[in-house]
C-alpha positions as CSV (number, residue, x, y, z in Angstrom):
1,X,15.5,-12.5,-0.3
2,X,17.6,-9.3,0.9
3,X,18.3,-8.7,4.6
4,X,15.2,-5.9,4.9
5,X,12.4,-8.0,3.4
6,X,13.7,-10.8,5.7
7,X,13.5,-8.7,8.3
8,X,10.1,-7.4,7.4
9,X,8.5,-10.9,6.7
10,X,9.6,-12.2,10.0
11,X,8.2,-8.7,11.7
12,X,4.8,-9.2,9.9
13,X,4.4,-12.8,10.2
14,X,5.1,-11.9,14.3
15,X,2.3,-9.0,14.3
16,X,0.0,-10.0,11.6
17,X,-2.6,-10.8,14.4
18,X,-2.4,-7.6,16.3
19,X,-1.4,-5.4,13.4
20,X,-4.7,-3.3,13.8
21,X,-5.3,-4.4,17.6
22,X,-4.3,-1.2,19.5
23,X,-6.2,1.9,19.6
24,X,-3.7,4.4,18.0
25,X,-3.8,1.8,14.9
26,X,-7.3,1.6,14.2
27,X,-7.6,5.1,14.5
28,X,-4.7,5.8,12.1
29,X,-5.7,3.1,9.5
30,X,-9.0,4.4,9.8
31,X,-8.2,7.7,9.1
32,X,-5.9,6.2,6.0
33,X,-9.0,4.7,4.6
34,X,-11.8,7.4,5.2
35,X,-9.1,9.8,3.0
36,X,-8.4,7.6,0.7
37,X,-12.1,6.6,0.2
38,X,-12.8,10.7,0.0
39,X,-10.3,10.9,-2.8
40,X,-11.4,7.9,-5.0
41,X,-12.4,10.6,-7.6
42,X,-9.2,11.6,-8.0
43,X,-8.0,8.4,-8.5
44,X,-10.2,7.3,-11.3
45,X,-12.6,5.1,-9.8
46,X,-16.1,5.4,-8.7
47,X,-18.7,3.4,-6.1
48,X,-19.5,0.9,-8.1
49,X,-22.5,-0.2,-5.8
50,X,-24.3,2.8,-5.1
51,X,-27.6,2.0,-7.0
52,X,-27.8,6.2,-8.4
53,X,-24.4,5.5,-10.2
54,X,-24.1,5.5,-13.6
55,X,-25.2,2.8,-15.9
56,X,-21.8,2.6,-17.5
57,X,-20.5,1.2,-14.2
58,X,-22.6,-1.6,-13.7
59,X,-21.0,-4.2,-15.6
60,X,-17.5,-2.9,-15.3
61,X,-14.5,-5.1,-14.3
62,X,-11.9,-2.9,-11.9
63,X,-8.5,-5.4,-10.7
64,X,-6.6,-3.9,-8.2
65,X,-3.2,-5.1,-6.9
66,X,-2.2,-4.8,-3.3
67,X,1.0,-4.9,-2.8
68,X,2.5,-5.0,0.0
69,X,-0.8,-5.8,1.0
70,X,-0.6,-6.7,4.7
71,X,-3.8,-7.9,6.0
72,X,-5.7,-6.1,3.0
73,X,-6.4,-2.2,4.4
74,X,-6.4,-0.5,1.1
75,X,-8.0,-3.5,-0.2
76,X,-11.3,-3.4,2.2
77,X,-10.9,0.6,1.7
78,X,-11.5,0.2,-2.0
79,X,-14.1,-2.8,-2.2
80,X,-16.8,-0.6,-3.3
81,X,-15.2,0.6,-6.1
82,X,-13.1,-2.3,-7.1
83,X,-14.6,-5.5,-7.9
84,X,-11.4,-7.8,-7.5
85,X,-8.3,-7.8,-5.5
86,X,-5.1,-9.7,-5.5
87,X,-2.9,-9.1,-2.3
88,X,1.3,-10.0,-2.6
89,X,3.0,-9.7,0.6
90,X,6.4,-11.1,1.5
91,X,4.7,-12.5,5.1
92,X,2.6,-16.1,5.1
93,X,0.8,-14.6,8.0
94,X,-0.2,-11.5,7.0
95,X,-1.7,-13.1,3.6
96,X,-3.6,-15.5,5.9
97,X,-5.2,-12.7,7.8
98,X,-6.1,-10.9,4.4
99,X,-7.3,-13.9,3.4
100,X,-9.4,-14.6,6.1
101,X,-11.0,-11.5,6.5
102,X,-12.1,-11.7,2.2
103,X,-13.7,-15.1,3.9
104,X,-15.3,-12.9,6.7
105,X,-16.3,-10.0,4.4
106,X,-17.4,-13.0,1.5
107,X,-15.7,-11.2,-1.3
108,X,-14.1,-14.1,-3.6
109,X,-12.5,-12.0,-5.8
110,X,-10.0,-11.0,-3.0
111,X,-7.1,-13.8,-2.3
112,X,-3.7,-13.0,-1.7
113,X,0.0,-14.8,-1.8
114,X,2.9,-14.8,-0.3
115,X,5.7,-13.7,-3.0
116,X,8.4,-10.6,-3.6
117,X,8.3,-9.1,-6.9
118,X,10.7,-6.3,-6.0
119,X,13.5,-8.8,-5.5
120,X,16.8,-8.4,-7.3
121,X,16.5,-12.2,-8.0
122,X,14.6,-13.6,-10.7
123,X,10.4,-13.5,-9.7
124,X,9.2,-16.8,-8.6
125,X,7.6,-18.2,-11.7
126,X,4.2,-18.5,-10.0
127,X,3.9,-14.7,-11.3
128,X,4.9,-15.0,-14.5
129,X,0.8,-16.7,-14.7
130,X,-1.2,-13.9,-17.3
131,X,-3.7,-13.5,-14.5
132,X,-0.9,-11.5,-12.5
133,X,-0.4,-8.8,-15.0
134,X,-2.7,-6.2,-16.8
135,X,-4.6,-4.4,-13.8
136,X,-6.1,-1.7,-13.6
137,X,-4.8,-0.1,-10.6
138,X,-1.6,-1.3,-8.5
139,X,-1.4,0.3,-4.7
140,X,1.2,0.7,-2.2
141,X,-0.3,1.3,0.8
142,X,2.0,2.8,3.4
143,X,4.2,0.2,2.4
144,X,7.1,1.6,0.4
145,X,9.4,3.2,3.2
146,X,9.9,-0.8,4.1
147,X,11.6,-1.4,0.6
148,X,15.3,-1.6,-0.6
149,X,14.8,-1.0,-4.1
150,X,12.5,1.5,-4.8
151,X,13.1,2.6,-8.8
152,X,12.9,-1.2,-9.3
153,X,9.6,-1.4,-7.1
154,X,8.2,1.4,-8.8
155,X,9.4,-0.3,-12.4
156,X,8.2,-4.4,-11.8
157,X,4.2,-2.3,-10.3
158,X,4.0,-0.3,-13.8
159,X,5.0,-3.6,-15.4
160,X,1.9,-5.1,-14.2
161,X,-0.6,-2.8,-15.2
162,X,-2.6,-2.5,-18.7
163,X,-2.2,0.3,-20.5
164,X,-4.2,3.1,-18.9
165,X,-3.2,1.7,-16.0
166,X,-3.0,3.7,-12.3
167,X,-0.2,3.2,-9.2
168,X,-0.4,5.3,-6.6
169,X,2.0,4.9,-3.5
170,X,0.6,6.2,-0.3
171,X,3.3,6.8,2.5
172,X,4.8,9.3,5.1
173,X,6.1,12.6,3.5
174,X,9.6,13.6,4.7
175,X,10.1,16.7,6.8
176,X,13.7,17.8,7.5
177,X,12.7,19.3,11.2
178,X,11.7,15.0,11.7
179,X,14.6,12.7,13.1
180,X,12.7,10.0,11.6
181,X,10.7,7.1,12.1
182,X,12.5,5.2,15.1
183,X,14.1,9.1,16.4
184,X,11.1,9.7,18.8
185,X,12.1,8.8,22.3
186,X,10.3,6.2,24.1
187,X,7.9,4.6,21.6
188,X,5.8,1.8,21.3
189,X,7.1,-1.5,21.0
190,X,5.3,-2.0,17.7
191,X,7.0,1.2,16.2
192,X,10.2,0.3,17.9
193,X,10.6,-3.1,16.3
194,X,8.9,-1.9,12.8
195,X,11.2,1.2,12.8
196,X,14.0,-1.9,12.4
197,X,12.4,-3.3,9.5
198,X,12.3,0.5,7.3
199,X,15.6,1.6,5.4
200,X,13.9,5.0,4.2
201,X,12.6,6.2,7.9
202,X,12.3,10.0,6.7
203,X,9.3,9.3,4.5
204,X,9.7,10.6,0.5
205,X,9.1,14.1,-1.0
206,X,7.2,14.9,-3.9
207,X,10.2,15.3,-6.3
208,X,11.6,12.2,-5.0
209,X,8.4,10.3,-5.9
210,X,8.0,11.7,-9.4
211,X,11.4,11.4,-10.6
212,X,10.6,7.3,-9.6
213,X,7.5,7.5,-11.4
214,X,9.1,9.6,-14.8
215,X,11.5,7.0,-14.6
216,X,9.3,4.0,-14.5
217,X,7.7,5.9,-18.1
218,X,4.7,6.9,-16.6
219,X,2.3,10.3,-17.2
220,X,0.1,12.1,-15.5
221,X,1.9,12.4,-12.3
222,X,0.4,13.9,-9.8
223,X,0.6,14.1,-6.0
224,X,-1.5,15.6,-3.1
225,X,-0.8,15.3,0.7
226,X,-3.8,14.7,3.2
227,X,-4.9,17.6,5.1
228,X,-4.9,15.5,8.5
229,X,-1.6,14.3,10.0
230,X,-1.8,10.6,11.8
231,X,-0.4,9.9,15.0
232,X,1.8,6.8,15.3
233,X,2.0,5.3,18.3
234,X,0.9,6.3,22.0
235,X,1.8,8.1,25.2
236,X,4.9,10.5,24.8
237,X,6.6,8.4,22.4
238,X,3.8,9.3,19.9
239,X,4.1,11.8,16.7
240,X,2.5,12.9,13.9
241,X,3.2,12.8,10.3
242,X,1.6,13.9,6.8
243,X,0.3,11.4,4.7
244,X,0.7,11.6,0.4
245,X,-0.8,10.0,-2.5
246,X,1.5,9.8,-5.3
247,X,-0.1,8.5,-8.5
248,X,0.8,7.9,-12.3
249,X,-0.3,6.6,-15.4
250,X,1.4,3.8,-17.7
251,X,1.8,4.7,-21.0
């Protein structure tokens, strides 16, 4: 395991109970999922369980993979559109809390594991298991500034997808007037520490992101940034940044 996803299991595993605990984080991943729920069009999928949808969706099998997953956010987001959900994260804790909470919520077609399949080592052979491939979307959600390798990210979540397939990355878009997440004064301890864990604390622009995704073989890039900024963390320390979607298409 590289120094940042050690870093970042042992941060998570620490926070996983209090990830969502303060005020200024349920309001920003709250925020996260009311957009991402309003553009679920534009992703391809559809409420499954409103009872006017079409007929053609009532039977319908729709896999997502969370990676990244943390305790399950774009998970729980998604659940009425998706009808299973497998969470990877690199921390034991934070796959217990998404775990618990599909117990909570009774939805036993969400589990997670602990695991790394953006690792420059060979992937634990527990994923090499047919189960763990051919979905029908892969997510990032706000997930991606905490990784080292990002082409190779970007290339092992198309890998896992059918054909037809859909990854889309949500994340921080980079400003040049921002110093940066961890660059904003006095912050909150949570930010603080977390800032520690992130090698790419600017965020990504849109031709960063599709020159990933063309490289990965994809089509049908496209990218849109949320209207409404989020504030991370509180008092004077706090500051706001634009959220994007970046999605593609495997071939």
């Amino acid at each position: 395991m590289s120094d940042f996803a050690t870093k970042n299991r042992d941060h998570f595993d620490k926070t996983a109970k209090s990830y969502d605990a303060k005020p200024w984080q349920k309001k920003l991943l709250g925020q996260v999922a009311e957009d991402l729920r309003d553009h679920r069009q534009w992703l391809g999928l559809s409420d499954l369980r409103a009872p006017d949808g079409p007929d053609d969706t009532k039977d319908v099998e729709v896999k997502l993979l969370d990676y990244a997953c943390g305790p399950g956010s774009v998970s729980y987001a998604l659940a009425p559109c998706i009808t299973a959900s497998t969470g990877i994260d690199v921390s034991t804790n934070m796959v217990a809390e998404f775990n618990r909470r599909a117990s909570e919520a009774h939805l036993p077609n969400f589990r997670a594991m602990v695991g790394d399949l953006c690792t420059l080592q060979d992937v634990a052979e527990d994923f090499h298991d047919p189960s763990l491939f051919n979905f029908d979307f892969a997510a990032i959600g706000l997930g991606f500034h905490h990784f080292e390798h990002l082409q190779l990210s970007v290339d092992r979540l198309f890998g896992r997808l059918r054909t037809g397939g859909v990854l889309f990355i949500i994340d921080l878009l980079e400003r040049s007037e921002d110093p940066g997440l961890g660059g904003h004064g006095d912050q909150d301890d949570f930010v603080k520490e977390s800032s520690r864990t992130v090698p790419h604390k600017h965020g990504f622009s849109r031709e960063a992101m599709e020159g990933m995704f063309q490289a990965a073989g994809c089509k049908d890039f496209d990218f849109i940034v949320w209207e409404r900024p989020v504030v991370i963390g509180e008092g004077e320390g706090a500051f706001e940044k634009l959220v994007f979607v970046a999605k593609g298409t495997k071939w």
